[in-house]
Biopython code that builds the backbone (N, CA, C, O; Angstrom):
import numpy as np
from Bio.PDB.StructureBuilder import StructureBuilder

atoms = [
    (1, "UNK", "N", (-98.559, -151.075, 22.240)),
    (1, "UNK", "CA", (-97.930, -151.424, 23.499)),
    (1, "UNK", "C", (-98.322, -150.357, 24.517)),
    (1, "UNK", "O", (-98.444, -149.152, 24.298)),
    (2, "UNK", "N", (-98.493, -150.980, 25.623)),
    (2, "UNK", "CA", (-99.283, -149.612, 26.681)),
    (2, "UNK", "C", (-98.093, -149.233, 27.100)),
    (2, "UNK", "O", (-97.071, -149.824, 26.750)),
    (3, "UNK", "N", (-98.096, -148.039, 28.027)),
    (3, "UNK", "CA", (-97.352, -147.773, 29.330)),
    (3, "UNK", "C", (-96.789, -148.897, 30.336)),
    (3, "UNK", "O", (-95.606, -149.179, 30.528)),
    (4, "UNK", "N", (-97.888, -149.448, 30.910)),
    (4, "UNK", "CA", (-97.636, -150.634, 31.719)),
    (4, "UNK", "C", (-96.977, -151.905, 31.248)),
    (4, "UNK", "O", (-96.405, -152.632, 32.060)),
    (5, "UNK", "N", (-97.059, -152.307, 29.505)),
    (5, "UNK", "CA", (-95.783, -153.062, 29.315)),
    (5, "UNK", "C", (-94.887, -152.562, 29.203)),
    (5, "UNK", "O", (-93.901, -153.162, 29.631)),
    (6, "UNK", "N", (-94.689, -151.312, 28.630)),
    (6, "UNK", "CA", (-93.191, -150.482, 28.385)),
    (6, "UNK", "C", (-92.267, -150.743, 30.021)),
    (6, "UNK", "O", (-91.203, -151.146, 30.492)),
    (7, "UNK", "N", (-93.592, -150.172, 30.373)),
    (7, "UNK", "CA", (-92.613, -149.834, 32.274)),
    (7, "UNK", "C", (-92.048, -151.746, 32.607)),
    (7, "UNK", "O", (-90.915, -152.129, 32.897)),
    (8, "UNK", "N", (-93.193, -152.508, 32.441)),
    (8, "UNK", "CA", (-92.823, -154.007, 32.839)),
    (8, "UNK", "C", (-91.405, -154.430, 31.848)),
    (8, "UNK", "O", (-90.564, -155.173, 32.353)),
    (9, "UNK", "N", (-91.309, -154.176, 31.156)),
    (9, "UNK", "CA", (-90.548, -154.703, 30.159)),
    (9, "UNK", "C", (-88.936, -153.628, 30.420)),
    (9, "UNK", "O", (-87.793, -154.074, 30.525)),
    (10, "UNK", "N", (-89.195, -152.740, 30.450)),
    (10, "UNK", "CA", (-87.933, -151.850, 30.777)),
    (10, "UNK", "C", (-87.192, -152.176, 32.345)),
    (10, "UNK", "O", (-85.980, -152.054, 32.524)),
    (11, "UNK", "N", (-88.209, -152.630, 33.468)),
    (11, "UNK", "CA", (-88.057, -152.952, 34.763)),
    (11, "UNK", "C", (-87.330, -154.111, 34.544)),
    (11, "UNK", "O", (-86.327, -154.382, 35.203)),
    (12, "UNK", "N", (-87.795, -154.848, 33.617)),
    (12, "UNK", "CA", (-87.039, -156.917, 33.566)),
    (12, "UNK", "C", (-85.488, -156.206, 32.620)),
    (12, "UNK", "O", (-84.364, -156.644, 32.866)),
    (13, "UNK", "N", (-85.647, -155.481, 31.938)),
    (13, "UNK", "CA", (-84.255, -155.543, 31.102)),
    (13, "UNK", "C", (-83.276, -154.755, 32.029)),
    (13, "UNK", "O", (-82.118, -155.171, 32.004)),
    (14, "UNK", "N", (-83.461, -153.995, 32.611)),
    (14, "UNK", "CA", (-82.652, -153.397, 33.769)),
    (14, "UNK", "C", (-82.283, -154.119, 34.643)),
    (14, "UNK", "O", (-81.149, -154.123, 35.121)),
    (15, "UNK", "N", (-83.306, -154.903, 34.996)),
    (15, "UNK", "CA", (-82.794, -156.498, 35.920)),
    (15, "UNK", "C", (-82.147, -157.223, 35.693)),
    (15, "UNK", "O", (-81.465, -157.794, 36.544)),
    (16, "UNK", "N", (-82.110, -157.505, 34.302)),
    (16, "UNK", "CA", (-81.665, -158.649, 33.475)),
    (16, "UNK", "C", (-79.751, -157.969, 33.437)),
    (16, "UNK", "O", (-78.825, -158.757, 33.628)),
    (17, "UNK", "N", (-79.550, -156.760, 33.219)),
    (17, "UNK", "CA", (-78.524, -156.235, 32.743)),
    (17, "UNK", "C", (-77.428, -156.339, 34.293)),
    (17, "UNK", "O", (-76.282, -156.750, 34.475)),
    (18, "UNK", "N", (-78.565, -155.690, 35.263)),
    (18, "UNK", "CA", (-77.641, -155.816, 36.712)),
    (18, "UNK", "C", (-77.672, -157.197, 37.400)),
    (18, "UNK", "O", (-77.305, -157.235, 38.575)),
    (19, "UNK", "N", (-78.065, -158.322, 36.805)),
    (19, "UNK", "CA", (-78.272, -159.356, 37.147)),
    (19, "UNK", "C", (-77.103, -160.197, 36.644)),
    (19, "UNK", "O", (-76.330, -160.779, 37.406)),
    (20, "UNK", "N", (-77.034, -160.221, 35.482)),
    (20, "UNK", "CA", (-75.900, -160.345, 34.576)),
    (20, "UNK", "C", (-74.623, -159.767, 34.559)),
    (20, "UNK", "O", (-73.684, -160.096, 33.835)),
    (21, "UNK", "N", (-74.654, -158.853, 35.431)),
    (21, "UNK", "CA", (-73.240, -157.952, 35.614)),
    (21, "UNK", "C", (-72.881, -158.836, 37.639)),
    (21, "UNK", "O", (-71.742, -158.986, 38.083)),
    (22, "UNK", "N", (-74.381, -159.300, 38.542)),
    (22, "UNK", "CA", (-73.674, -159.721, 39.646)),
    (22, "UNK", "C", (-73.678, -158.688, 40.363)),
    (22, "UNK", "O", (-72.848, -158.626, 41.270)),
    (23, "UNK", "N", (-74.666, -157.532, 40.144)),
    (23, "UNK", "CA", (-74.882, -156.142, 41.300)),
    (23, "UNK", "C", (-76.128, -156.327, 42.098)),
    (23, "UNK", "O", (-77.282, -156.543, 41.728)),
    (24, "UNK", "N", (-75.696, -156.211, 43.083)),
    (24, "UNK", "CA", (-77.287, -155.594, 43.799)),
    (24, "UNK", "C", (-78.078, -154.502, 43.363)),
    (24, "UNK", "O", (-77.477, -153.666, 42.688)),
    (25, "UNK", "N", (-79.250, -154.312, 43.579)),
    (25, "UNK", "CA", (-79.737, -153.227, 43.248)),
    (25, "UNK", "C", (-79.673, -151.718, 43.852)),
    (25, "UNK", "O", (-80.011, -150.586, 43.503)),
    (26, "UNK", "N", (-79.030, -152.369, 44.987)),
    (26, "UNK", "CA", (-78.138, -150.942, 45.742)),
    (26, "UNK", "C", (-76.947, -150.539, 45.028)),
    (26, "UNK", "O", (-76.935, -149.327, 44.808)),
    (27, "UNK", "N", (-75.718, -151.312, 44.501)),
    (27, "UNK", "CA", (-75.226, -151.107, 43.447)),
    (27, "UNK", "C", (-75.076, -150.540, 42.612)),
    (27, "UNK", "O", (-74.059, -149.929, 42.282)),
    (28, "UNK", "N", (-76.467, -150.655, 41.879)),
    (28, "UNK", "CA", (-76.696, -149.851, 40.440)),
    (28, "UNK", "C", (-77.494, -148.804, 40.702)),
    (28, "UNK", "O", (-77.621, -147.905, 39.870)),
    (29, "UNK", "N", (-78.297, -148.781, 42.193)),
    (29, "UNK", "CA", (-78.542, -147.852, 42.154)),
    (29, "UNK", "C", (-77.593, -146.382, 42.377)),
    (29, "UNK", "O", (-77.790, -145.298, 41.827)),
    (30, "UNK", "N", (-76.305, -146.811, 43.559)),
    (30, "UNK", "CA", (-75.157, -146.013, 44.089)),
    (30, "UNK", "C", (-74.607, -145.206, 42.472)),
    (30, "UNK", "O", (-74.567, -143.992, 42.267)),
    (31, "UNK", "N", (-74.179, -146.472, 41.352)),
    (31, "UNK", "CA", (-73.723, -145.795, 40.463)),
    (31, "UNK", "C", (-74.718, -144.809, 39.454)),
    (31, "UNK", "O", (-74.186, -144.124, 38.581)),
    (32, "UNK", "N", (-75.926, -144.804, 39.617)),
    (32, "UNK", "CA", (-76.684, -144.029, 39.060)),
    (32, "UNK", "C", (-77.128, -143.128, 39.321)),
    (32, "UNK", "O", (-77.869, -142.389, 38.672)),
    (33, "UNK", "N", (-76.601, -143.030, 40.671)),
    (33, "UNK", "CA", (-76.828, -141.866, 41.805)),
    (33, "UNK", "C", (-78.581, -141.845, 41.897)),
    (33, "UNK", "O", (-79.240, -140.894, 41.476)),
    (34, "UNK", "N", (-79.165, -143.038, 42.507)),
    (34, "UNK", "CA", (-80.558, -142.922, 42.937)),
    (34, "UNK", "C", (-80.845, -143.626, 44.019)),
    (34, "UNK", "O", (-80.031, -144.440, 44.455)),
    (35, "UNK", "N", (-82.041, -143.416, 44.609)),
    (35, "UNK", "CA", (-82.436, -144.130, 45.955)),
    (35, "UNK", "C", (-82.477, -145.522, 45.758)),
    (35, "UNK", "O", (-83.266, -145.745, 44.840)),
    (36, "UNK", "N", (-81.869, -146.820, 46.308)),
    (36, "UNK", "CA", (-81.957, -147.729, 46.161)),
    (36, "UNK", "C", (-83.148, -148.519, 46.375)),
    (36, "UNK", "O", (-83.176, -149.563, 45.723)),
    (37, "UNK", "N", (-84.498, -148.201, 47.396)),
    (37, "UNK", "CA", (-86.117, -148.628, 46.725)),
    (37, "UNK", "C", (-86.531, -147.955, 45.517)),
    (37, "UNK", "O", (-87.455, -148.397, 44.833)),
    (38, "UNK", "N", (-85.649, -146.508, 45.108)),
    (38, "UNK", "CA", (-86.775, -145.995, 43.875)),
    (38, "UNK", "C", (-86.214, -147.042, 42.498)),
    (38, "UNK", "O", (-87.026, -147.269, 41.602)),
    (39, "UNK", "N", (-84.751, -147.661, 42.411)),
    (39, "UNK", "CA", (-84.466, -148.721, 41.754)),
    (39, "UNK", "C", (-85.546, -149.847, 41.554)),
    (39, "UNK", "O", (-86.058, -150.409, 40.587)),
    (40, "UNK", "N", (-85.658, -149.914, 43.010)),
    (40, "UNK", "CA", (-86.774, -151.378, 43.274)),
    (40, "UNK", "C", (-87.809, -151.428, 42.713)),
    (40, "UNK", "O", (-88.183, -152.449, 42.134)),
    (41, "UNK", "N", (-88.554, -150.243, 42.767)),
    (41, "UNK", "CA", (-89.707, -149.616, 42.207)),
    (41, "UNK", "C", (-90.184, -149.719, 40.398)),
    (41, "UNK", "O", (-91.183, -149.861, 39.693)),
    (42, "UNK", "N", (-88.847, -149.553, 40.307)),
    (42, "UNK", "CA", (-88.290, -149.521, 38.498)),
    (42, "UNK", "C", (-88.246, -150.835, 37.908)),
    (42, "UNK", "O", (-88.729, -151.109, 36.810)),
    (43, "UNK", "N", (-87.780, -151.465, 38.510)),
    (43, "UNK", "CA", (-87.463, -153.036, 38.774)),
    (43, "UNK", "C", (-88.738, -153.884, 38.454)),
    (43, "UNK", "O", (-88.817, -154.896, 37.757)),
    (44, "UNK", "N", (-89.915, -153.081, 39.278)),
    (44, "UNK", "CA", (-91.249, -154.185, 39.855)),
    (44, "UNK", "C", (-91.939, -153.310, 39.065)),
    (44, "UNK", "O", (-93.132, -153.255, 39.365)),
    (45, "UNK", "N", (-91.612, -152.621, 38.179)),
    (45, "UNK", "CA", (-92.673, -151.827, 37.080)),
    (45, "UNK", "C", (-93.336, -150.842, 38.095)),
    (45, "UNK", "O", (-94.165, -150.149, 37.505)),
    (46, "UNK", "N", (-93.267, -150.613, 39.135)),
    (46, "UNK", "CA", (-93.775, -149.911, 40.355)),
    (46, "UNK", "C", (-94.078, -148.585, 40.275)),
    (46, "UNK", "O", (-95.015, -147.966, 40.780)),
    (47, "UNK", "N", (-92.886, -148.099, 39.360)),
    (47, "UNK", "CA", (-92.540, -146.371, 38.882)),
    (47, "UNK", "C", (-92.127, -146.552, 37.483)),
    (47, "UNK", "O", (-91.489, -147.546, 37.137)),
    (48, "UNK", "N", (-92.445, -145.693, 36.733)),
    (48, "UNK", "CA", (-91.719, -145.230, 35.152)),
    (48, "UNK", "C", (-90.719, -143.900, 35.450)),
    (48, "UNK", "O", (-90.887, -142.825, 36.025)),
    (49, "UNK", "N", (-89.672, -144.498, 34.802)),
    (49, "UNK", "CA", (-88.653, -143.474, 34.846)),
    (49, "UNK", "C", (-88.344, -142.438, 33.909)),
    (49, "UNK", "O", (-88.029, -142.736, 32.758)),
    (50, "UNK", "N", (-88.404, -141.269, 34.285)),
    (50, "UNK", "CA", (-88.133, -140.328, 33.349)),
    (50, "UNK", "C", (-86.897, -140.513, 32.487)),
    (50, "UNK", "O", (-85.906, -141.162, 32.822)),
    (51, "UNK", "N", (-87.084, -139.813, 31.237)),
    (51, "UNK", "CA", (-85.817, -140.210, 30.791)),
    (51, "UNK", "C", (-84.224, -139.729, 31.102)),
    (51, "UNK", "O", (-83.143, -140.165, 30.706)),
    (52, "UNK", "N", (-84.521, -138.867, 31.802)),
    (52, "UNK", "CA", (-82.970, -138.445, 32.282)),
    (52, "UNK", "C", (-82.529, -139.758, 33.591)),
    (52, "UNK", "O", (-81.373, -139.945, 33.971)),
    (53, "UNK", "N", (-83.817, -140.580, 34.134)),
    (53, "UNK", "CA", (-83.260, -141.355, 34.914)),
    (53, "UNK", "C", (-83.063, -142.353, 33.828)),
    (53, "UNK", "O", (-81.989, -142.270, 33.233)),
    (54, "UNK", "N", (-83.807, -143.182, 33.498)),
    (54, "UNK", "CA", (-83.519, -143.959, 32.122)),
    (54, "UNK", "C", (-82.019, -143.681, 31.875)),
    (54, "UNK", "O", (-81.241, -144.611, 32.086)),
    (55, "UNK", "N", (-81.465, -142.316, 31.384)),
    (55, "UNK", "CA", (-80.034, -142.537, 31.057)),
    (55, "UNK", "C", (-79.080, -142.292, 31.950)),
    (55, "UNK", "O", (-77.908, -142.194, 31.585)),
    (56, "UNK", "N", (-79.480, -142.147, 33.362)),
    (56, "UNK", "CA", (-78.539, -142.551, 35.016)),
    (56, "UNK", "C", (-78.262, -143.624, 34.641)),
    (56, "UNK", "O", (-77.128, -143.943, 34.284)),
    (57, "UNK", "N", (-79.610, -144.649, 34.659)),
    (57, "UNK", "CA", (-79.494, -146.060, 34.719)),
    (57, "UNK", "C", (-78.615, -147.063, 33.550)),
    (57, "UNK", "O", (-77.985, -148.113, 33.676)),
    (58, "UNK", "N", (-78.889, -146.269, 32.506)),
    (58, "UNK", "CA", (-78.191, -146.869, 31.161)),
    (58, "UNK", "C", (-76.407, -146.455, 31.527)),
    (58, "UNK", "O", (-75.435, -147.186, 31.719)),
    (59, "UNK", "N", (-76.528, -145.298, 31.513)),
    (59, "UNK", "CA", (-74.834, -144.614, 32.043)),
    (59, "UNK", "C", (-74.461, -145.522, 32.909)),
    (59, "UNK", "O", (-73.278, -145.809, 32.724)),
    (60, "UNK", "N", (-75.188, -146.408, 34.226)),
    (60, "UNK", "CA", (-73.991, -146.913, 35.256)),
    (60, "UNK", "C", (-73.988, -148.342, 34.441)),
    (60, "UNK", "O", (-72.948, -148.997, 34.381)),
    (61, "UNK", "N", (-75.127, -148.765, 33.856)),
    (61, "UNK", "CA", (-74.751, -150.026, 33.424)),
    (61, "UNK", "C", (-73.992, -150.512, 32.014)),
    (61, "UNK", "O", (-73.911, -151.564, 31.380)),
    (62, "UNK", "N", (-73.469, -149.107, 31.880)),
    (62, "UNK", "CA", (-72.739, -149.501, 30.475)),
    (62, "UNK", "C", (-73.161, -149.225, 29.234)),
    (62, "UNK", "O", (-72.462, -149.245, 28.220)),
    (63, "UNK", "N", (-74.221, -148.986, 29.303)),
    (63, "UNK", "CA", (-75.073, -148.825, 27.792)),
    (63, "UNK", "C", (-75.607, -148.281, 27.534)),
    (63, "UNK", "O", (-76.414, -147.986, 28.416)),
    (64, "UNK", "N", (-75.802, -147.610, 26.295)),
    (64, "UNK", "CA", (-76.456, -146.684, 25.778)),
    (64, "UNK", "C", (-77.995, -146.656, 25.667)),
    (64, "UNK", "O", (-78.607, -147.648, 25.270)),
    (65, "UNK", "N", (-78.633, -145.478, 26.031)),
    (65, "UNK", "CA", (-80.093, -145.388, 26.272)),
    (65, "UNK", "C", (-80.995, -146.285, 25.335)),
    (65, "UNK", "O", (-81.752, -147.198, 25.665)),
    (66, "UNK", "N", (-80.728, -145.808, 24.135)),
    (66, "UNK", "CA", (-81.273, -146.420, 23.098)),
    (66, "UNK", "C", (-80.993, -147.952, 22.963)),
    (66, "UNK", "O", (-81.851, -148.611, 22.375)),
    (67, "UNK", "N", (-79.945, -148.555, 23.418)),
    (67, "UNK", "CA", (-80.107, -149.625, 23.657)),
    (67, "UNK", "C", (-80.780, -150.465, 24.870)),
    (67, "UNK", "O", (-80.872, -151.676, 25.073)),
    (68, "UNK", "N", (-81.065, -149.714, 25.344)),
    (68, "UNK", "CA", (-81.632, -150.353, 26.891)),
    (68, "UNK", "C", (-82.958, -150.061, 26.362)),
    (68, "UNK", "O", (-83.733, -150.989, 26.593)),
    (69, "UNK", "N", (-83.448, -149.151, 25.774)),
    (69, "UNK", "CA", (-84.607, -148.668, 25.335)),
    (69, "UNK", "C", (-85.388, -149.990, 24.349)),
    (69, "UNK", "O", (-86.507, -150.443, 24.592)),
    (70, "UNK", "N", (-84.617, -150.374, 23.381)),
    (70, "UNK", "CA", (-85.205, -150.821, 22.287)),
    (70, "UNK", "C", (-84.836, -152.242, 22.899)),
    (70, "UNK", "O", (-85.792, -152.953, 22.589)),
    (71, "UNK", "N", (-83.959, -152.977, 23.586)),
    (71, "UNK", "CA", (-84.476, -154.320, 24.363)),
    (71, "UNK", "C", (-85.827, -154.265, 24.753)),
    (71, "UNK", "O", (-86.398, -155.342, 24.930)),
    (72, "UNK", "N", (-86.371, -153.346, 24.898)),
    (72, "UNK", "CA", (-87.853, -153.371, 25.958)),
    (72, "UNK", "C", (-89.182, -153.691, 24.727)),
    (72, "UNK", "O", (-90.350, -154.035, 24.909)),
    (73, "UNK", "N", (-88.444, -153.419, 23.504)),
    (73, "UNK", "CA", (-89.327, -153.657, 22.478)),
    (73, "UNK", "C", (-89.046, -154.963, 21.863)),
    (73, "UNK", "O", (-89.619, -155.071, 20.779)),
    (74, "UNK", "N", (-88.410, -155.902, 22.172)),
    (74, "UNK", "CA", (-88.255, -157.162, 21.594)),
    (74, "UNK", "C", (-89.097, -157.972, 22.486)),
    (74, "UNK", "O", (-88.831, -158.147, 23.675)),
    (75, "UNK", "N", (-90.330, -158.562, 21.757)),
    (75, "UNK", "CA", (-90.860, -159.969, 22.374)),
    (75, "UNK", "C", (-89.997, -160.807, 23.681)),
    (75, "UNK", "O", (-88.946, -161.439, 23.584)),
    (76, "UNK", "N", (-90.815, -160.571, 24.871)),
    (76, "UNK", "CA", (-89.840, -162.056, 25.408)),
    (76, "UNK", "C", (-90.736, -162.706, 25.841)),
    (76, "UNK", "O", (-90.516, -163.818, 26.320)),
]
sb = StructureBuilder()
sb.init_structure("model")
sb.init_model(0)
sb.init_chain("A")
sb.init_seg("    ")
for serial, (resi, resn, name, xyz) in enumerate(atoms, 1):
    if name == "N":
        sb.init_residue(resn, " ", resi, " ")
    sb.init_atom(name, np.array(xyz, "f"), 0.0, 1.0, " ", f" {name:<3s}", serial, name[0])
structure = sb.get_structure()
């Protein structure tokens, strides 16, 4: 698996999670304490997130890193 699916695939499950919760991406970004385009960015595979942002993002949406992590490894 490259980089560029990891990042594509981590961008859709982060979507999928604040999509499913009914947030904007200003939203999740406010609770993760990040810029709401660098969200966007994350979103559109645009940027790869370090992992301390990775677990901003997991922290506001409820879930644990490793679980947000290993969605990105299931076939969709």
């Amino acid at each position: 698996m490259t980089a560029t699916v990891v990042g594509e695939r981590f961008g859709a499950v982060v979507r999928e999670h604040r999509e499913a919760r009914g947030w904007s991406q200003e939203l999740l970004a406010h609770r993760a304490d990040l810029n709401r385009s660098y969200m966007g960015e994350i979103e559109r595979a645009a940027a790869m997130p370090s992992l301390a942002t990775a677990a901003k993002v997991a922290l506001a949406l409820g879930v644990s890193l490793s679980a947000l992590i290993s969605s990105c490894e299931v076939a969709r």
